[in-house]
C-alpha positions in Angstrom: 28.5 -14.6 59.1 29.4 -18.1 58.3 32.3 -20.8 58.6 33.8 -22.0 55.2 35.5 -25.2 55.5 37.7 -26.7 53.2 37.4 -30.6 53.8 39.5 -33.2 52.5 37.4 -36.4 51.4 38.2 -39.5 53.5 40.3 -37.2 56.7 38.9 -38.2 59.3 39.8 -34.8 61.5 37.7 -33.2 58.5 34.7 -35.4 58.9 34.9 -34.8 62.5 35.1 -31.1 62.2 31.6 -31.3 59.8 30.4 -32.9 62.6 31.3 -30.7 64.8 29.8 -27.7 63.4 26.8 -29.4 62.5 26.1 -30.6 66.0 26.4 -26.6 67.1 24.1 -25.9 63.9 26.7 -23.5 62.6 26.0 -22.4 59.5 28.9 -23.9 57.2 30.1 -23.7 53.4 32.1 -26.8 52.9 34.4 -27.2 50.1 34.9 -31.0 49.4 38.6 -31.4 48.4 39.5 -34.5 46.3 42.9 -36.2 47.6 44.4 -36.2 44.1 44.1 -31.9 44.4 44.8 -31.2 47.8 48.3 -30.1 46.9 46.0 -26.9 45.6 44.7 -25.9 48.8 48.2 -25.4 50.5 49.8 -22.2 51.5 52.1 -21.1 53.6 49.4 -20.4 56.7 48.0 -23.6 56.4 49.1 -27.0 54.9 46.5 -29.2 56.4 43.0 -30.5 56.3 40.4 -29.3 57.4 40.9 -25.8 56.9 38.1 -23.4 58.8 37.7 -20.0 58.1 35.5 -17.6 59.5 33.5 -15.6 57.2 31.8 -11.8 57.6 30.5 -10.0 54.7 34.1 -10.1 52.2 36.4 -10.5 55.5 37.7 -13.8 55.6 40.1 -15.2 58.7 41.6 -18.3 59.1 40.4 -20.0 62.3 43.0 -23.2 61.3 42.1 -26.5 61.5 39.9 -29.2 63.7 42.0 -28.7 67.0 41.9 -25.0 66.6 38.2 -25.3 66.4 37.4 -27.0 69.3 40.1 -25.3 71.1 38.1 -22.1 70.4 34.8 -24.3 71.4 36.5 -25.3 74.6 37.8 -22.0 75.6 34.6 -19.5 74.7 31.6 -22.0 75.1 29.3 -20.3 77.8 31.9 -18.9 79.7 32.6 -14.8 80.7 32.7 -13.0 77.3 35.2 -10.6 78.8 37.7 -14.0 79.4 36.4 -15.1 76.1 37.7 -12.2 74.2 40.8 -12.1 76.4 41.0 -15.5 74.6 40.7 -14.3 71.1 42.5 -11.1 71.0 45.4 -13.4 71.8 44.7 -16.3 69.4 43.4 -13.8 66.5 44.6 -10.2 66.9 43.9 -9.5 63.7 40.2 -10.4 63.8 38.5 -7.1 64.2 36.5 -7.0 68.2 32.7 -7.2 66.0 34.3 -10.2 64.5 35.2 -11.9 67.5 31.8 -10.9 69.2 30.2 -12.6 66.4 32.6 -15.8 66.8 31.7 -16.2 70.2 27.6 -15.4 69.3 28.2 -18.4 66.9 29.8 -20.9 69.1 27.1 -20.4 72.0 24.2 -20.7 69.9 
């Protein structure tokens, strides 16, 4: 399990959000995105920069962007995991229970 992170060169709520996860020593794929082909990295559930994503074997989810990161962070960071699922299953439904499990092991190590 992993984070893949699509970071735009010179955002500053991208380099913040590489900080981030490297101050939780979360193990991160980053995707450097030049400004000139950002346009690329668009879509229609996310049109800004950073975008995380959390990453299990070929399952990919979109966790969104810096906010929603430390908004997860804030939220399931040594707290009950029963409230921290609560959390999730209403932020990502569609992120299977192992996957969110796996989430929170990831933002409390």
């Amino acid at each position: 399990m992993s984070i893949k992170i699509f970071s735009l060169i010179n955002c500053p709520y991208s380099e913040a959000a590489l900080s981030f996860l490297k101050s939780k020593n979360i193990k991160s794929k980053i995707v450097k995105v030049e400004q000139a082909n950002k346009e690329e990295y668009k879509n229609d559930k996310i049109s800004t920069f950073p975008q995380i994503y959390f990453v299990h074997k070929k399952n990919t989810h979109l966790l969104g962007g810096y906010n929603d990161i430390i908004d997860i962070n804030n939220k399931i960071f040594k707290i009950n995991i029963d409230t921290s699922l609560q959390y999730l299953n209403k932020k990502y439904a569609k992120l299977t229970h192992k996957n969110k499990l796996r989430l929170i092991k990831m933002i409390n190590n």
